[in-house]
C-alpha angles and dihedrals in degrees: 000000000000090000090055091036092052090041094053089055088049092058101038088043084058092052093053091055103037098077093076089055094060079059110181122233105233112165090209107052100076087107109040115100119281086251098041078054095049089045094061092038090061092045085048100056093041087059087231083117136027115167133239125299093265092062095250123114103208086226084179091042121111112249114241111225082248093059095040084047094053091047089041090053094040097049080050100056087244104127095110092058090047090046083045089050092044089118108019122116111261122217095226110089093217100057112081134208130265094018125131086254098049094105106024 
């Protein structure tokens, strides 16, 4: 029972430190503190962020309601509902149809 319980805290201790080794490339957070770094790192390789086309982050940017609403669905294991919602009519006035956010 030691041997497993020792093994399973070995493997999830090598989860928890694997996501900054999937390091994402951003061309804007040199600058940015070690942990803030880590912190997006982490974001990035759990596909909960991406950045923007260009390949930056805007780690100093504002966020939109679309883009928190996307991080807060994904986090929450919600991307098949927003897929699901991709063309669908929103209720808010202000959300149109048929745009990368429709459905987050």
């Amino acid at each position: 029972m030691k041997n497993a319980l020792t093994i399973l805290l070995a493997v999830a201790m090598m989860f928890c430190f694997s996501a900054t080794a999937f390091a994402a490339d951003f061309t804007d957070t040199a600058d940015v503190s070690k942990e803030a770094q880590n912190a997006i790192n982490k974001v990035a390789a759990l596909g909960i962020v991406e950045g923007y086309e260009d390949g930056s982050f805007k780690p100093a940017a504002n966020i939109t309601r679309a883009e928190f609403a996307k991080m807060a669905d994904i986090a929450a294991g919600l991307e098949k509902a927003a897929k699901d919602l991709e063309g669908a009519q929103s209720s808010y006035k202000d959300v149109k149809s048929n745009v990368w956010y429709t459905g987050w």
